[in-house]
N, CA, C and O of each residue as an XYZ file, in Angstrom:
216
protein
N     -21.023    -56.463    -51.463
C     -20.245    -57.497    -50.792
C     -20.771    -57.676    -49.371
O     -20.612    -56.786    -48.535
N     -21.299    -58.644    -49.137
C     -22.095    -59.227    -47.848
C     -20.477    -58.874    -46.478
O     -19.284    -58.869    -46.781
N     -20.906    -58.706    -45.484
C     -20.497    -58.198    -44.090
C     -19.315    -59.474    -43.629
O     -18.249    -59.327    -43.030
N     -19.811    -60.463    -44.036
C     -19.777    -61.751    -43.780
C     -20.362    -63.170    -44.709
O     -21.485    -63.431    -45.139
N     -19.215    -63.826    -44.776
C     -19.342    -64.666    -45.981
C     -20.597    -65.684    -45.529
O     -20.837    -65.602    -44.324
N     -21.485    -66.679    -46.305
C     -22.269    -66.944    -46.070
C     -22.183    -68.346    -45.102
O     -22.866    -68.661    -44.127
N     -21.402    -68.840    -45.571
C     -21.197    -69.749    -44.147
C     -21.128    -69.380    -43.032
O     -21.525    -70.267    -42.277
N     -20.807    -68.466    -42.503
C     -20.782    -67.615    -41.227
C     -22.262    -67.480    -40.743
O     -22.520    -67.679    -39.557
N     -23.490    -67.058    -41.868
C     -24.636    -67.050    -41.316
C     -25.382    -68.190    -41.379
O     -26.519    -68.272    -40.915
N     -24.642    -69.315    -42.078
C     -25.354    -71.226    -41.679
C     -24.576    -71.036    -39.970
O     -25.086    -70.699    -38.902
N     -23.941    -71.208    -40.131
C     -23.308    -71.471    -38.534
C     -23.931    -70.821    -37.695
O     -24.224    -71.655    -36.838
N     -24.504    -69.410    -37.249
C     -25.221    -68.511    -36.943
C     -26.300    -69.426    -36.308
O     -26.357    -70.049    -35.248
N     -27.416    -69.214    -37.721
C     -28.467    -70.157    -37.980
C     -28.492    -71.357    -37.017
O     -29.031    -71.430    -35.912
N     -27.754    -72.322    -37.719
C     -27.291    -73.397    -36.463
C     -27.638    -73.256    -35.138
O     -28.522    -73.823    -34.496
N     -26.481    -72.068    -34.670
C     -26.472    -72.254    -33.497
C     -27.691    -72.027    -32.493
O     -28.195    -72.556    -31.503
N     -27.903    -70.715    -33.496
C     -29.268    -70.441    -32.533
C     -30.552    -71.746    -32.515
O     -30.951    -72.033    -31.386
N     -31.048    -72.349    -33.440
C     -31.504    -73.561    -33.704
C     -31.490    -74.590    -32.239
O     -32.369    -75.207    -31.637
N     -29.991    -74.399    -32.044
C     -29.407    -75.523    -31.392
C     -29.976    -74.899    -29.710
O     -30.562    -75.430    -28.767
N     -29.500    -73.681    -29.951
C     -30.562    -72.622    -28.077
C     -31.395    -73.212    -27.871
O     -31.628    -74.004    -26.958
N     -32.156    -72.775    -29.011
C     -33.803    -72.990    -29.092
C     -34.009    -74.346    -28.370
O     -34.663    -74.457    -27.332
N     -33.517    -75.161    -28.882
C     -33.725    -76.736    -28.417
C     -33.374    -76.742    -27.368
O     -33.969    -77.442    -26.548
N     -32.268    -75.957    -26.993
C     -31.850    -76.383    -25.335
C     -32.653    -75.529    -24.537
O     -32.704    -75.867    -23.354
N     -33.357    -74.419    -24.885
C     -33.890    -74.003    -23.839
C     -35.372    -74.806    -24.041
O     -35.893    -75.056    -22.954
N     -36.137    -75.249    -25.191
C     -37.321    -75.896    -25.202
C     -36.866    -77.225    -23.790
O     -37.757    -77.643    -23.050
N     -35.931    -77.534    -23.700
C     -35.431    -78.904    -22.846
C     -35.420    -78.523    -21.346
O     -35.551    -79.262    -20.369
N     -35.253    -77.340    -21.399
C     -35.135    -76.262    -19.608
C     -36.589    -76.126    -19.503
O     -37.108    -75.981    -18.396
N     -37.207    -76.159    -20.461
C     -38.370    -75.643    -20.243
C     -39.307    -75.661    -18.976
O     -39.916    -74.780    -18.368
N     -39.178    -76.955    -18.833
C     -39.918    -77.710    -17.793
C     -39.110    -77.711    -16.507
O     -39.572    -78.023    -15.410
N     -37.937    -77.358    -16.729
C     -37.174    -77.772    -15.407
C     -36.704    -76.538    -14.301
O     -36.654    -76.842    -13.110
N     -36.370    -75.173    -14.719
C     -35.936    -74.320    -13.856
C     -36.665    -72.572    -14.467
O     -36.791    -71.456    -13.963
N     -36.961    -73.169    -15.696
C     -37.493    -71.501    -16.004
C     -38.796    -71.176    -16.615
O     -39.305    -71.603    -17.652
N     -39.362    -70.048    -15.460
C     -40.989    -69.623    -15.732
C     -40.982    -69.646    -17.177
O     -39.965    -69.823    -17.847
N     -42.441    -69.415    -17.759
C     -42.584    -69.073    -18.786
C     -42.385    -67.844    -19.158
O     -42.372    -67.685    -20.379
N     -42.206    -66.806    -18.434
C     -42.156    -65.276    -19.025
C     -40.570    -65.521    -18.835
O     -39.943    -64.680    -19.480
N     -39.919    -66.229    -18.291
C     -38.309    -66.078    -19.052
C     -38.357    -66.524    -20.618
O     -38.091    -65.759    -21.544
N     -38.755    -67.940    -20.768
C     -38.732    -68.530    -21.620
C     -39.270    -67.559    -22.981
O     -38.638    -67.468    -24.034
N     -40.171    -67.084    -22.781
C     -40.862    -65.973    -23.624
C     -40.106    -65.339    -23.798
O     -39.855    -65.362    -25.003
N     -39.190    -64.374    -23.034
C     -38.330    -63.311    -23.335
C     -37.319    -63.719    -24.190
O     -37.008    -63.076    -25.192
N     -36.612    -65.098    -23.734
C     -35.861    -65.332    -24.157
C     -36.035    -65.862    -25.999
O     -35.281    -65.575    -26.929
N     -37.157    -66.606    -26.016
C     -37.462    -66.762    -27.371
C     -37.714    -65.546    -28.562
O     -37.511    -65.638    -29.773
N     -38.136    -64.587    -27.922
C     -38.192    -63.329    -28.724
C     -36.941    -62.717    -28.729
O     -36.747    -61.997    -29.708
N     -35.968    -62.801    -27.859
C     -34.824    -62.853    -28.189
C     -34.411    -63.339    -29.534
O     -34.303    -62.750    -30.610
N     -34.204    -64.605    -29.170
C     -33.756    -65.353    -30.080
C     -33.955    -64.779    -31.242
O     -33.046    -64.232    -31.866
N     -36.056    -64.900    -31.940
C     -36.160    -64.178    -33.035
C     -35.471    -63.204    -33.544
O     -34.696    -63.349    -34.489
N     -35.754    -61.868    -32.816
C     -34.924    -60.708    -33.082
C     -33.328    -61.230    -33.766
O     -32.796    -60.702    -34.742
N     -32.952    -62.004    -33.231
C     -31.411    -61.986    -33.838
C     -31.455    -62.917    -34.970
O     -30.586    -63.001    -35.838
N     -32.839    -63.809    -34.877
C     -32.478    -64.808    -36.193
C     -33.145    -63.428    -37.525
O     -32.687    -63.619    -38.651
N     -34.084    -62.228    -37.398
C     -34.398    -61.352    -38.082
C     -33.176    -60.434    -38.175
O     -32.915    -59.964    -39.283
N     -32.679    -60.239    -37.505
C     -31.080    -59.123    -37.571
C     -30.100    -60.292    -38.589
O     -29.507    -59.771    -39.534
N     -29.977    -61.443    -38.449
C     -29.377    -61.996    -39.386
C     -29.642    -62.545    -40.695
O     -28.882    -63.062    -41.515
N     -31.353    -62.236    -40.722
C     -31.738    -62.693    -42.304
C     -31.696    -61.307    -42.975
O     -31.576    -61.363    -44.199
N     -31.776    -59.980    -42.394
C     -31.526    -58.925    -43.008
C     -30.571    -57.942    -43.218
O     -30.537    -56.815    -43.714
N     -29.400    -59.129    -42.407
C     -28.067    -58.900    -43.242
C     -27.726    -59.435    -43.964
O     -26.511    -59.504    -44.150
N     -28.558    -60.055    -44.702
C     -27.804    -60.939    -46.028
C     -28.191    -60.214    -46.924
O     -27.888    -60.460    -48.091
């Protein structure tokens, strides 16, 4: 029995999706690239922590 029902990890999914885009949009405007970097490997890491909880 999954942790969490599966709509919970579309919404997840989503949201992070939705970061991604907003920080691709900052990109240019207030943050170096080694934030941006950090922050995108961020991101990964949690979109991998949530495909291997399913």
């Amino acid at each position: 029995m999954p942790l969490l029902p599966m709509y919970s990890f579309e919404i997840m999914r989503k949201e992070l999706f939705a970061l991604h885009n907003e920080l691709e949009a900052l990109k240019k405007k207030i943050l170096s690239e080694d934030d941006l970097k950090k922050m995108n490997e961020h991101i990964e890491k949690i979109k991998k922590e949530i495909q291997g909880a399913r």
